[in-house]
N, C-alpha and C positions, 0 to 999 in steps of 0.2 A: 192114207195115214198122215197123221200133222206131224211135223219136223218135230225132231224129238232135241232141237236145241234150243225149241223155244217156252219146253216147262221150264229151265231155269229163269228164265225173260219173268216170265209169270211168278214164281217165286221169289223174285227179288222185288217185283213190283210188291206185291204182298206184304213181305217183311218193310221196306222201306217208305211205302204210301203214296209216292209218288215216282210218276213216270220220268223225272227227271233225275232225282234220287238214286234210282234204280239204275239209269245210265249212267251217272258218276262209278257205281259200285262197280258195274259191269266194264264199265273202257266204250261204252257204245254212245249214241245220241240220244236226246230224246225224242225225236223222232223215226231212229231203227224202233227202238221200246216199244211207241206206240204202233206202228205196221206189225210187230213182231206178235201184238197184245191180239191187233183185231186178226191174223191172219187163222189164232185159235180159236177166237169166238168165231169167225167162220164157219171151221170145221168143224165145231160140234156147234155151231144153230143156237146157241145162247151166248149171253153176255155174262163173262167172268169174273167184273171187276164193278164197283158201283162210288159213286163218291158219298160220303158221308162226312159233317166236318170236316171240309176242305180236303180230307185224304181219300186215295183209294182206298177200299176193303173190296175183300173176294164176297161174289154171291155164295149163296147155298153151295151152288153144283160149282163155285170155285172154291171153296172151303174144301169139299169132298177131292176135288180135285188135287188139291195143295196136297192133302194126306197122301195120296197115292206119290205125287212127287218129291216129296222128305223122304219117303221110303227107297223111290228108286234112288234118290240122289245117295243114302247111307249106303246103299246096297254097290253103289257103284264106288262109293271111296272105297269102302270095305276089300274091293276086287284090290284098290291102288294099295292101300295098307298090306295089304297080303302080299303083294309084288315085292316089297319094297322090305320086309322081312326074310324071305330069301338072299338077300345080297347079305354076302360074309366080304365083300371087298369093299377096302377101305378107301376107294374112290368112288367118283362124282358129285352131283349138287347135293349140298343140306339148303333149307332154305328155311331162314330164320325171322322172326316178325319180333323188330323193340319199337321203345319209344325215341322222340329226338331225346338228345344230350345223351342219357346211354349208350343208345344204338348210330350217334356220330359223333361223340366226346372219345367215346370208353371202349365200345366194343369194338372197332376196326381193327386200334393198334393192336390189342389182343391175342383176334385168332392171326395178325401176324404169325405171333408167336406161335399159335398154334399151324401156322403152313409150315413152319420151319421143320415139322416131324410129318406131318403131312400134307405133302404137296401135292395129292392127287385129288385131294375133296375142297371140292370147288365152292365159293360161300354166294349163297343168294339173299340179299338184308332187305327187307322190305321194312321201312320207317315207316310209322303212324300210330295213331291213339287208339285203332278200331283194335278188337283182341281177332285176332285170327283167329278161324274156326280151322280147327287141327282134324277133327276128325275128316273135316272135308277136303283136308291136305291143303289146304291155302299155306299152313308151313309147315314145317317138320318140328323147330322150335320156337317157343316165345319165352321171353324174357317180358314177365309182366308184376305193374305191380300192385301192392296191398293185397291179391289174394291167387292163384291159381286158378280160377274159375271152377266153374258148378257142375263141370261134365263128370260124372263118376268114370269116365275111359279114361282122366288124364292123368298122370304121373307128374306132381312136380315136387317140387324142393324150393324151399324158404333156403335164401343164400347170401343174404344182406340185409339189412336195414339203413336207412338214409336217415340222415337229419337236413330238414330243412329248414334256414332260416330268412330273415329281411336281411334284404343291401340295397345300396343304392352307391350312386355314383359320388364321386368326392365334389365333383361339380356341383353338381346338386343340393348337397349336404350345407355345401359355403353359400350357397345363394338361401337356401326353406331354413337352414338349419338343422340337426339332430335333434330327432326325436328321443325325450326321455322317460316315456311311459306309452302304452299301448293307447290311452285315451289321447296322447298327441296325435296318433296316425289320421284322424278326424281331419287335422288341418296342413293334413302333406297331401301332395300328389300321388296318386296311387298308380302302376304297370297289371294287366291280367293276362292271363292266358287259358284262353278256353282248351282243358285237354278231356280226359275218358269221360265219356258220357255228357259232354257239355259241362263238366265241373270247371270252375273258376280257382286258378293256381294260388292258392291266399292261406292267410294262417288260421286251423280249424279250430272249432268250440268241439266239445265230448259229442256231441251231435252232428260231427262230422262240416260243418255248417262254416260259411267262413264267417268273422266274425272280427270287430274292430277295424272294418274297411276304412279305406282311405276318402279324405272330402272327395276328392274326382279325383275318375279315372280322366287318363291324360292318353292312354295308348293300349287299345285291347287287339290281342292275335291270337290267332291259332297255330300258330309257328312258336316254338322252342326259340330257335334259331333269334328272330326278329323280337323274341322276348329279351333275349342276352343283351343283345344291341339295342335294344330302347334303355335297358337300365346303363348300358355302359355311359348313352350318351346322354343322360341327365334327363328321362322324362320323368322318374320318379322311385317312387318304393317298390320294389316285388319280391316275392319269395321267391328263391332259389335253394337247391341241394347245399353244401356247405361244401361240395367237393367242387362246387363250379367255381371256388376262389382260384383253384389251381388252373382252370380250364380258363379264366377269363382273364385273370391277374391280379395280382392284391393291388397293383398303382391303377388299375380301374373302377374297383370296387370296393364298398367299405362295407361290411357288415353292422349293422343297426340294433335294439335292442339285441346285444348277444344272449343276454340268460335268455330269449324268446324262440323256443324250436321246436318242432314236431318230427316226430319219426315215422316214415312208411317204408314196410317190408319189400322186400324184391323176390319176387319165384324164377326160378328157371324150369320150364314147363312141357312137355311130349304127351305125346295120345302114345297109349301103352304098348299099341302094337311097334309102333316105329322103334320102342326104345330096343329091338332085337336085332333091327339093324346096324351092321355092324359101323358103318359109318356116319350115321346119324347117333348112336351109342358114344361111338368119339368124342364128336364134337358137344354133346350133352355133358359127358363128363369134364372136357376140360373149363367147358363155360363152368358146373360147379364148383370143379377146383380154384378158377381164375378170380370168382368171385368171393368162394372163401380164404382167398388168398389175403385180397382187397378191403375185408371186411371192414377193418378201423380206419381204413379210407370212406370210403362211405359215411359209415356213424362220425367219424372226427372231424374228418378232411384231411389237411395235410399234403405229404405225399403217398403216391400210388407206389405198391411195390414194381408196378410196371413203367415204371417215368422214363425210362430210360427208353423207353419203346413210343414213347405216348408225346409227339412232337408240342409244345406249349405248357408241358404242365410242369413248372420250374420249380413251385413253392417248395420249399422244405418243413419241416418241422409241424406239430399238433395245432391247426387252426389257429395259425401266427396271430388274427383281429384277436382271440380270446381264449390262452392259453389254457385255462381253467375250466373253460366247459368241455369236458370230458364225459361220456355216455358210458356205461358198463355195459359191455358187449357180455359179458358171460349171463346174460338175464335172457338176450334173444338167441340163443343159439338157431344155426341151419335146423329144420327138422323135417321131414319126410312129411308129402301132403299129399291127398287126392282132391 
């Protein structure tokens, strides 16, 4: 019989294309992957995997195979999900998937808040851009955003809306100058950040499409984090959340066309069976409530009704660079998603 821990090996090869890919996802080498690839085409006398344009694809009899192991693989979360629905104690780990700046800005001080009622459920925050896949318990919740995702198991809730707009450094501003219309942005220096799905962090056209880029980019990441710190230290223009004035500082950053912003919604999200758990139930509700607590932080900026918890975030008052742009919150309300 072949190790049966190495259809996922095979599975992840598959979805990802490459053997190297696949160990990033997995925590392993690329060359465990590869031993782990041939040790099944061994066993069953044919070859699993073929390259085509530069990627792996499954053969035939790896295609067929693939099916057989989505099935076991549902079939085995399904056992977990079921576990995990009999717990009426409101301890141990929930284990939740955000992105950077919410999931290390915003949500830490938070479920402080939330240990202070209970101290027994333990938080596990997995930061990244990939969406967890819930049904396969990678987490219990995610915090994701512009949509819920496409699985009909998942239960989420629309719980904010963000505005986001340009800043750049004061540094910066006195050396290129302030731009005073979007067809300036041409001859500023531009910051990106590659986040979901490889999209470019910039301000969109109705086609989702960024658009009015800057003459050069001067500094592209895939770090939040390192995105913050290139604009604080003058490489250029990027978008940001309008809450990250409070998060960064207004004597670091100045906000740029103000009337120029776009808004994307925030879900808080569970696969339907967990939500019966009663400690992952918890922590799902208060992240709702937390967030629509927060809500005209998000859309305005300003301050957080949590500041007092939330070490850096000093601002006070309605998006102090541009007291007038104000968003009507009563258009987006929270509303119930699958």
């Amino acid at each position: 019989m072949s190790n049966w821990s190495d259809y996922p090996v095979l599975l992840a090869v598959a979805e990802t294309g490459s053997l190297t890919a696949a160990g990033r996802k997995l925590g392993m080498s690329q060359p465990t992957v590869g031993r782990r690839i041939r040790a099944l085409e061994d066993h069953f006398g044919t070859a699993l995997l073929k390259k085509e344009d530069g990627a792996l694809i499954p053969t035939s009899f790896g295609s067929s195979m693939l099916d057989h192991i989505r099935r076991m693989q549902d079939e085995a979360s399904a056992i977990d999900r079921s576990s995990a629905t009999l717990e009426n104690s409101l301890a141990g780990v929930v284990r939740l998937s955000a992105t950077e700046g919410i999931g290390t800005s915003w949500l830490p001080a938070i479920l402080q808040v939330f240990r202070s009622s209970h101290p027994d459920i333990l938080i596990d925050l997995k930061i990244g851009f990939q969406n967890a896949n819930l049904a396969q318990r990678e987490a219990d919740i995610a915090i994701r955003w512009m949509s819920p995702g496409d699985q009909n198991s998942l239960i989420g809730r629309k719980v904010a809306t963000a505005t986001f707009g340009l800043f750049a450094s004061e540094g910066y501003l006195q050396e290129k100058g302030v731009p005073q219309s979007l067809e300036d942005l041409s001859q500023h220096d531009g910051i990106m950040a590659t986040i979901m799905d490889d999209k470019q962090l910039w301000i969109m056209d109705k086609n989702r499409q960024p658009h009015h880029l800057p003459g050069r980019v001067t500094f592209k990441t895939n770090s939040i984090w390192a995105f913050d710190e290139a604009i604080t230290n003058g490489y250029g223009i990027g978008t940001l959340p309008i809450f990250s004035e409070s998060v960064l500082g207004l004597n670091k950053v100045k906000r740029v066309l103000p009337n120029v912003s776009q808004q994307e919604d925030i879900f808080v999200v569970a696969h339907e069976d967990l939500r019966r758990s009663a400690r992952i139930r918890a922590v799902f509700d208060f992240l709702v409530d937390a967030f629509t607590q927060d809500a005209s932080f998000f859309l305005n900026g300003g301050e957080s009704n949590f500041s007092n918890t939330m070490l850096g975030m000093t601002c006070g008052g309605v998006n102090a660079n541009n007291p007038g742009h104000v968003h009507d919150q009563r258009s987006r309300t929270a509303d119930a998603a699958e």
